[in-house]
C-alpha positions as semicolon CSV with decimal commas, in nm:
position;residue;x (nm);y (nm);z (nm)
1;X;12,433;11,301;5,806
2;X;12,377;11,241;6,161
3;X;12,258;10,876;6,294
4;X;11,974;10,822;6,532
5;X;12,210;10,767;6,836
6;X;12,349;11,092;6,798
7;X;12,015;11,274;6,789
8;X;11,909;11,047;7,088
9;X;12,199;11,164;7,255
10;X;12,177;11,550;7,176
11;X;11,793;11,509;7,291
12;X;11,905;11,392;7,629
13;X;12,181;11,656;7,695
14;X;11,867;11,938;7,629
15;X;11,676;11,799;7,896
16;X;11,947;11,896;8,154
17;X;11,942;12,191;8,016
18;X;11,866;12,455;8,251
19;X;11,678;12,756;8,008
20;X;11,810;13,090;8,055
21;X;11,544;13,340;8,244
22;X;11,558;13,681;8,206
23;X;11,565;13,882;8,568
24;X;11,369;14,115;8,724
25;X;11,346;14,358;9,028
26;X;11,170;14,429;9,348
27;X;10,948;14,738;9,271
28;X;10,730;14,726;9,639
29;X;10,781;14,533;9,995
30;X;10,495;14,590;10,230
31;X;10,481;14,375;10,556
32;X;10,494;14,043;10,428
33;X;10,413;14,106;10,065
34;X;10,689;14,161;9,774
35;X;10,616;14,314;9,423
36;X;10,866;14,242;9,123
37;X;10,869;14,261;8,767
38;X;10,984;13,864;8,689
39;X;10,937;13,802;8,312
40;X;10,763;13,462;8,222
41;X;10,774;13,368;8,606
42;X;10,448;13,143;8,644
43;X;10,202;13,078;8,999
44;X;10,397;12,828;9,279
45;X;10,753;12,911;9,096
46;X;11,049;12,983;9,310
47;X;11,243;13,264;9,249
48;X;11,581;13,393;9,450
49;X;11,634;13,730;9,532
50;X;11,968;13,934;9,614
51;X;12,004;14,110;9,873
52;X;12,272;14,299;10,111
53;X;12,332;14,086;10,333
54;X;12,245;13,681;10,430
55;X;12,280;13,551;10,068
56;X;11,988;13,501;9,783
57;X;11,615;13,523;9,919
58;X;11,399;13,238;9,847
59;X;11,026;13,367;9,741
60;X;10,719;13,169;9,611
61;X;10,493;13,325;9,342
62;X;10,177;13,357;9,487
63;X;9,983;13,581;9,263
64;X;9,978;13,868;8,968
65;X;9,886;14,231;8,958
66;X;9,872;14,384;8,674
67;X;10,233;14,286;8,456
68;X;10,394;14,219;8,787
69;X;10,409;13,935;9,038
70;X;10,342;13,899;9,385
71;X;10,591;13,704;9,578
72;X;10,572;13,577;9,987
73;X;10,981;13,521;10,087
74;X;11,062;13,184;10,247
75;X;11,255;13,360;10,507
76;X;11,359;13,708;10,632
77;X;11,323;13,995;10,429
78;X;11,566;14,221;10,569
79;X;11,858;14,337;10,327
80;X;11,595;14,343;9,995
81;X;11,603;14,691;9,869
82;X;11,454;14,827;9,558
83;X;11,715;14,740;9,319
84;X;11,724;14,339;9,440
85;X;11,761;14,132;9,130
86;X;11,472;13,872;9,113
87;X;11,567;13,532;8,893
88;X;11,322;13,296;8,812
89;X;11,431;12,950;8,915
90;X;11,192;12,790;8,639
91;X;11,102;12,520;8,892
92;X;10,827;12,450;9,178
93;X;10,967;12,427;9,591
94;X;11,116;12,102;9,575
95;X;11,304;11,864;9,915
96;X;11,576;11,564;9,916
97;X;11,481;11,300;10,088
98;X;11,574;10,959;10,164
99;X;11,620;10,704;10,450
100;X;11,906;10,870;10,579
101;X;11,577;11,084;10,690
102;X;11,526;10,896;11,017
103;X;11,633;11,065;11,325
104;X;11,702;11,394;11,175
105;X;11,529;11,722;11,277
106;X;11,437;11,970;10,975
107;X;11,319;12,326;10,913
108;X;10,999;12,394;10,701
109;X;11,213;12,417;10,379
110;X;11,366;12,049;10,463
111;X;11,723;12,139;10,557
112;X;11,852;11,993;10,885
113;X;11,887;12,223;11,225
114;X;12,037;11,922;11,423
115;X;12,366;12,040;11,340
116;X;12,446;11,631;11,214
117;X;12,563;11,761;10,871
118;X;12,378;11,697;10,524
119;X;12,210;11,361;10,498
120;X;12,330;11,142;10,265
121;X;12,194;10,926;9,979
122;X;11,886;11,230;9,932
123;X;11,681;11,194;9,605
124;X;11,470;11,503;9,475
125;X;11,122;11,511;9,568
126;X;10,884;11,715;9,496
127;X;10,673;11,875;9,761
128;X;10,346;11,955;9,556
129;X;10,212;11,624;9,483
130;X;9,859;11,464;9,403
131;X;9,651;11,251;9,566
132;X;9,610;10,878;9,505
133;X;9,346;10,839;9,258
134;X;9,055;10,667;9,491
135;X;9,047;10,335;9,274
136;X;9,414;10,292;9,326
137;X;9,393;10,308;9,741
138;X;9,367;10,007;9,901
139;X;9,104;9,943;10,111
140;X;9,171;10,010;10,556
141;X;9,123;9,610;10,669
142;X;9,400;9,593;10,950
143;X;9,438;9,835;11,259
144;X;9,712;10,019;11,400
145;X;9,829;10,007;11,736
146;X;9,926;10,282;11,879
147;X;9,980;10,160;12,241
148;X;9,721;10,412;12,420
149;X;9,501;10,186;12,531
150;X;9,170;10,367;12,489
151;X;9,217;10,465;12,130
152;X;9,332;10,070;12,027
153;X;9,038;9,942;12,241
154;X;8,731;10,222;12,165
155;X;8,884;10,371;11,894
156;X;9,024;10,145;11,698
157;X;9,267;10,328;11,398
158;X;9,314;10,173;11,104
159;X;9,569;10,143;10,914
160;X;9,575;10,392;10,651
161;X;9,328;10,565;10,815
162;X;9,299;10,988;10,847
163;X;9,182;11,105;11,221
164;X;9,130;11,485;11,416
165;X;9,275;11,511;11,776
166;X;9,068;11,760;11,881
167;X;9,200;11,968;12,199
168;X;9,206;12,343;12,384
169;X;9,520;12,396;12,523
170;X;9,687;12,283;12,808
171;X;9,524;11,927;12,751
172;X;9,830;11,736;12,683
173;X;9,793;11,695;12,287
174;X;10,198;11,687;12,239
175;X;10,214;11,461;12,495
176;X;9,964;11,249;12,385
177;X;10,158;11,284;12,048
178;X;10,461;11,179;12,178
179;X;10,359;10,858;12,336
180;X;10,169;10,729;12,019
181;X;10,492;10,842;11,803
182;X;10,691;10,595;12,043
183;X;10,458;10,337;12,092
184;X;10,286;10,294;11,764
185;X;10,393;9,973;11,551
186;X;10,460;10,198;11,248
187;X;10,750;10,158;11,045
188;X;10,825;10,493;11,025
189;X;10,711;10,845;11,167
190;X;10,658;11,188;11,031
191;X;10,596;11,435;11,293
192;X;10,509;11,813;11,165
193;X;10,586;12,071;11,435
194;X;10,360;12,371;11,262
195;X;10,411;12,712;11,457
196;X;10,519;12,594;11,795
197;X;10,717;12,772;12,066
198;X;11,052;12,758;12,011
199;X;11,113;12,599;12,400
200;X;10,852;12,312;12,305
201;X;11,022;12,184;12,001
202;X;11,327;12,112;12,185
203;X;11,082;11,947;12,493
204;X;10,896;11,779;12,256
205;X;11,165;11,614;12,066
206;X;11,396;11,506;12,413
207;X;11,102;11,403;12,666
208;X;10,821;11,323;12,478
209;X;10,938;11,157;12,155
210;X;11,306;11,013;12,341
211;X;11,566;10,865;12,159
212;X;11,424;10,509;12,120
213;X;11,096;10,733;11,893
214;X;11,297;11,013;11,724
215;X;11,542;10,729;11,539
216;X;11,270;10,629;11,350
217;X;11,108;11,017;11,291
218;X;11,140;11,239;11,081
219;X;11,089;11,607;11,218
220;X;10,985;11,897;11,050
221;X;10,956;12,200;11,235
222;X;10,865;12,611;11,194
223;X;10,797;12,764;11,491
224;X;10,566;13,019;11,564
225;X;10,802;13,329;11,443
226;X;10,885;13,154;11,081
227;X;10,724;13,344;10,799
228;X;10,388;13,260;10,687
229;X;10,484;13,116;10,368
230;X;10,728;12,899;10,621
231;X;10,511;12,781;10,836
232;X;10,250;12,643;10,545
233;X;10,555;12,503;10,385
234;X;10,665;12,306;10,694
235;X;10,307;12,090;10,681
236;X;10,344;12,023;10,292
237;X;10,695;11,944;10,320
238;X;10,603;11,681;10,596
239;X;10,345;11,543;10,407
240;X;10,584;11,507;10,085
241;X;10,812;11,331;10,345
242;X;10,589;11,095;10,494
243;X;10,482;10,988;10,098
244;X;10,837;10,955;9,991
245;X;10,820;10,630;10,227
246;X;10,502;10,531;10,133
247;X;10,595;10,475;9,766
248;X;10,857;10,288;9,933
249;X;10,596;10,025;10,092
250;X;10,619;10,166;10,414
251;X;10,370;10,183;10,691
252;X;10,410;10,515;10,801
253;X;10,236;10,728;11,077
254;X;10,213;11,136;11,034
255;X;10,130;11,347;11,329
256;X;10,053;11,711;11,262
257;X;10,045;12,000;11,504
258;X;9,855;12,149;11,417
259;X;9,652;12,164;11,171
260;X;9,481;12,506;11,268
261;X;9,817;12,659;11,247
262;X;9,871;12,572;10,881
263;X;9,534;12,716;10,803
264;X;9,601;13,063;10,973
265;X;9,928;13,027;10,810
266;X;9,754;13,012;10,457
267;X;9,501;13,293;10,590
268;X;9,798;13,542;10,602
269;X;9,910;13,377;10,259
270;X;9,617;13,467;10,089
271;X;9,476;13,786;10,277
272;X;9,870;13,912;10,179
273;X;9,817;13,777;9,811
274;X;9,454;13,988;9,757
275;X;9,186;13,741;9,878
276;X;8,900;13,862;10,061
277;X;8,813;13,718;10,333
278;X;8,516;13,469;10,332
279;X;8,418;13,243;10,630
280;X;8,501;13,397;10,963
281;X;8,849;13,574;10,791
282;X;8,934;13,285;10,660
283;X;8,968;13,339;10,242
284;X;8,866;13,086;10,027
285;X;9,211;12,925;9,931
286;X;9,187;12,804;10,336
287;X;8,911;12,575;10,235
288;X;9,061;12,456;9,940
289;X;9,412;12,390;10,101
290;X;9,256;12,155;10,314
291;X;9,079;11,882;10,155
292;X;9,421;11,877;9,902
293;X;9,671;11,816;10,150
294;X;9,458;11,602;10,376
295;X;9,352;11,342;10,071
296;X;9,706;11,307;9,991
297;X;9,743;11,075;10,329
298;X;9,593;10,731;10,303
299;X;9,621;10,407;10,196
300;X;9,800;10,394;9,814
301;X;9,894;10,078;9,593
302;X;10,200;10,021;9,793
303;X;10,257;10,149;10,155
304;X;10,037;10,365;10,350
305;X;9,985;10,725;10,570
306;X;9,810;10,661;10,901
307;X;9,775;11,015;10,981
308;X;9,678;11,228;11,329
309;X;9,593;11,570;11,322
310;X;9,580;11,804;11,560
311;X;9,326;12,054;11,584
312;X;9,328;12,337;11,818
313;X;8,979;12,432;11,996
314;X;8,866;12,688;12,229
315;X;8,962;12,730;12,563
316;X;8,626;12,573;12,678
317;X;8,669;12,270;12,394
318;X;8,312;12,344;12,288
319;X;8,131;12,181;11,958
320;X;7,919;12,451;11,871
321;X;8,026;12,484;11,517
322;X;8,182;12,840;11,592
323;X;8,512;12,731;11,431
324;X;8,501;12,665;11,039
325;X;8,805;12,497;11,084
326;X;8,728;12,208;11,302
327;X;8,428;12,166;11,138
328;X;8,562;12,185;10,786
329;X;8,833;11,879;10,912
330;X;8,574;11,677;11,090
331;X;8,409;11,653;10,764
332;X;8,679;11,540;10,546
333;X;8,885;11,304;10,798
334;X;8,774;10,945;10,892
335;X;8,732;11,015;11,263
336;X;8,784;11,256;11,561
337;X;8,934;11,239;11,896
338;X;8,798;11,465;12,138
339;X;9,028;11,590;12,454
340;X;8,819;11,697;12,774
341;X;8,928;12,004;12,976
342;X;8,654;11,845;13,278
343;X;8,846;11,486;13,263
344;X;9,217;11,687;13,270
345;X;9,069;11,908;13,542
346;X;9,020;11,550;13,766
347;X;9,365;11,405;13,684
348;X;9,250;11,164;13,414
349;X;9,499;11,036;13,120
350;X;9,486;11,067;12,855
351;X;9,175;11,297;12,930
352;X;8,988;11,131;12,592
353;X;8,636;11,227;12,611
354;X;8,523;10,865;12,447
355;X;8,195;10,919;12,421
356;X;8,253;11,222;12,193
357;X;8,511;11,036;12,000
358;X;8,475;10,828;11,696
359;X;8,629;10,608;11,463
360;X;8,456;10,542;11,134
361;X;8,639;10,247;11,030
362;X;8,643;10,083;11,346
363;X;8,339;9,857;11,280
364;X;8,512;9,717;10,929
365;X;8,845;9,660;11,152
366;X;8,758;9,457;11,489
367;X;8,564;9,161;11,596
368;X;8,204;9,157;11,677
369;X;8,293;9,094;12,043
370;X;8,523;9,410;12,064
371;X;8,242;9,594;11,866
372;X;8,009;9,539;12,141
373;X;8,232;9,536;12,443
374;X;8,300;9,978;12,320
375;X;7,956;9,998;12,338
376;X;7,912;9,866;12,675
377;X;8,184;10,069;12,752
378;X;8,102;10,409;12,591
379;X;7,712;10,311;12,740
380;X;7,820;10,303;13,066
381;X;8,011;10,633;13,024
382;X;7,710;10,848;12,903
383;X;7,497;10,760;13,136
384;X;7,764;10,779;13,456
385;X;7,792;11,141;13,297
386;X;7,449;11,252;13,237
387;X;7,353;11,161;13,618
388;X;7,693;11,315;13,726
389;X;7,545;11,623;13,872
390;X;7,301;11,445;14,053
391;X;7,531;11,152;14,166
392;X;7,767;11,442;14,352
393;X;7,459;11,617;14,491
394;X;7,356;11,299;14,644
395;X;7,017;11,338;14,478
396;X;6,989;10,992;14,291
397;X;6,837;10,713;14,492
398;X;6,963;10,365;14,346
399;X;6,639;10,178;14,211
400;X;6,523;10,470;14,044
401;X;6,668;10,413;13,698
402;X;6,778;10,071;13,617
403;X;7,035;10,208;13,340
404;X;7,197;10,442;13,585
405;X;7,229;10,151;13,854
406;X;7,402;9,953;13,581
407;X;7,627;10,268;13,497
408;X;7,694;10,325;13,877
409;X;7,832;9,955;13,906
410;X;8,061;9,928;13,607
411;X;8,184;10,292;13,610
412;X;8,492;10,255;13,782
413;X;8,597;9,937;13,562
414;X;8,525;10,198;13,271
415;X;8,772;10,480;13,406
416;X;9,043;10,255;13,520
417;X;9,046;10,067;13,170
418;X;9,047;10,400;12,977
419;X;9,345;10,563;13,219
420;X;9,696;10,461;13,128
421;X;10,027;10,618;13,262
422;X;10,226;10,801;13,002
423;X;10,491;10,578;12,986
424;X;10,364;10,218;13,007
425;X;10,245;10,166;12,651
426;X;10,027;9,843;12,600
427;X;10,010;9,637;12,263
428;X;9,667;9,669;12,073
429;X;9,614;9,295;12,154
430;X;9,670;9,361;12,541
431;X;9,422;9,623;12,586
432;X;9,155;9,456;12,303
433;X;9,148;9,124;12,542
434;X;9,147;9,354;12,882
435;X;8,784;9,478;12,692
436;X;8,645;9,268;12,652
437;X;8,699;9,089;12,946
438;X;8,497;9,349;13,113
439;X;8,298;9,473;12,919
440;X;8,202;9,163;12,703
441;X;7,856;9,042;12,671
């Protein structure tokens, strides 16, 4: 008769126990979509597929039709024929990760490009994850710096804290990026490169981020010719990243770019898996990707996610509510950072349009003299700017308005406290003091 212990022991050997899966084939491949028969594969399961050349296929289950699935490949499709053998993997995408992270550069599937060999010391993770449940995050109290001097004095971020960086392009987001991930007083960064150009990754890794920023980063990065399925990957796998440090009590900062990317990239996802489309093309699953992966950031019980995202506007950087994305984000995330083509246009950086910014934690975060010296600040701003026109034309008279004398004589204080050269970072303390020293009451 057999004892406890050994039924204990047989118990434990079963759950290594990979089950046996019976295979499958491809039966269609159109553009980006596959079609397989893949017995008791379920929805999010990976499955590998052989194939002529290039070694097994990686492929997500993204949907059914009829008895068969629908799979999007985590990579190039060339070599699948019609008598590829799909096997179920019986498991969900799944990363290593680890400390031996920091200073590496990774693809959107997690494996290094650097050419530095395999990290050592990696743990699974898995890249699917929950949110914190909102009675177990702690609350934002302390502030971030991130050494740009008009976000840590105006636009104070907290700790923990989930903001936009609204911009068109050619505004200098990824710059902008870069200096915060190498001035910032996190412990650790996570920076998701979401369907760049190739060239920029490269830039963006040797002269904006620099050696003294990427050795505590963690890249991830699918450019803008990475499948679909890829690209989408790359922002989740980030995210999984930047919590596997959390739960380790760190402080970490993600930056994201950019966010619009990741939804087209789960537009093609679901248009290819049978969606229709909803809001402006975009299908429904777009709006419900969203919220998901942007609640996972945040404070938790232990460390916390600081997190910037970057969301791509119109050439013109208007607010008209024309793009469901940016208005979808600004409504879940805890603040917004506008970036002006008019204040790039006249040589000013960063080119943060302040008065259109906002943090929403800010107030619970700084001292009542701070508080008021923004004001003064972002007061002085709006005005200056709403007589601009007539300021140029010569058509104001002083006397005439006493708020738009007041504006006239503090405006150039304003600008040169919210300019800063790109590579003379300045401690939140620094620039809080320089505030309200000017702009104090």
């Amino acid at each position: 008769m057999s004892s406890p212990l050994d039924l204990e022991n047989a118990l434990r050997v079963l759950d290594h126990l990979q089950p046996t899966r019976v295979a499958g084939r491809v039966t269609e491949l159109t553009g980006l979509v596959m079609r397989a028969t893949a017995p008791g594969a379920r929805a999010g399961e990976l499955v590998t597929i052989d194939r002529s050349r290039g070694g097994p296929l990686r492929a997500e289950v993204v949907g059914f039709r009829g008895e068969e699935v629908v799979l999007l490949p985590l990579g190039d499709a060339a070599g699948v024929g019609p008598d590829s053998v799909v096997r179920p993997t019986g498991r969900p995408f799944s990363i290593r990760c680890g400390p031996s992270l920091l200073g590496r550069v990774l693809d959107g599937i997690g494996e290094p490009i650097d050419g530095l060999g395999e990290p050592e010391g990696l743990e699974p993770w898995s890249v699917e994850r929950n949110s914190p449940e909102p009675l177990s995050r702690r609350r934002v109290t302390a502030p971030l710096s991130l050494g740009v001097r008009a976000i840590d004095g105006c636009l104070t971020i907290g700790e923990g804290q989930r903001i936009g960086l609204f911009a068109g392009p050619g505004l200098g987001k990824s710059t902008l990026l870069g200096q915060i991930a190498r001035s910032s007083t996190a412990e650790v960064n996570v920076i998701g490169l979401v369907g760049e150009r190739g060239r920029e990754v490269r830039d963006f890794i040797e002269s904006e981020l620099g050696p003294e920023g990427l050795s505590r980063s963690v890249v991830v990065a699918a450019t803008s010719d990475a499948s679909p399925l890829l690209r989408l990957k790359s922002a989740l796998v980030a995210t999984a990243i930047a919590e596997h440090f959390r739960a380790r009590g760190k402080r970490v900062l993600l930056l994201l770019d950019s966010l619009t990317r990741v939804a087209r990239a789960q537009r093609e996802v679901g248009l290819a898996a049978g969606e229709p489309p909803a809001r402006q093309g975009f299908p429904p699953s777009v709006f419900a990707l969203l919220p998901r992966l942007l609640e996972r950031t945040g404070q938790s019980d232990r460390g916390s996610i600081t997190a910037l995202y970057a969301v791509l506007t119109s050439a013109q950087g208007g607010d008209d509510g024309d793009d469901p994305i940016a208005d979808e984000v600004r409504a879940i995330l805890d603040g917004h950072i506008w970036l002006s083509r008019e204040l790039a246009a006249r040589n000013h950086w960063p080119a943060i349009d302040i008065v259109r910014s906002l943090s929403r934690v800010m107030d619970e975060i700084v001292s009542p003299a701070q508080r008021r010296a923004a004001a003064n600040l972002r007061e002085v701003v709006a005005i200056y700017e709403r007589q601009r026109e007539l300021i140029q034309l010569g058509a104001y008279r002083r006397g005439s308005d006493a708020d738009t004398d007041w504006a006239l004589e503090r405006i150039d204080e304003a600008y040169r406290f919210l300019r800063q050269p790109r590579d003379q970072p300045e401690p939140l303390e620094t620039a809080r003091h320089k505030l309200i020293q000017l702009f104090g009451d």
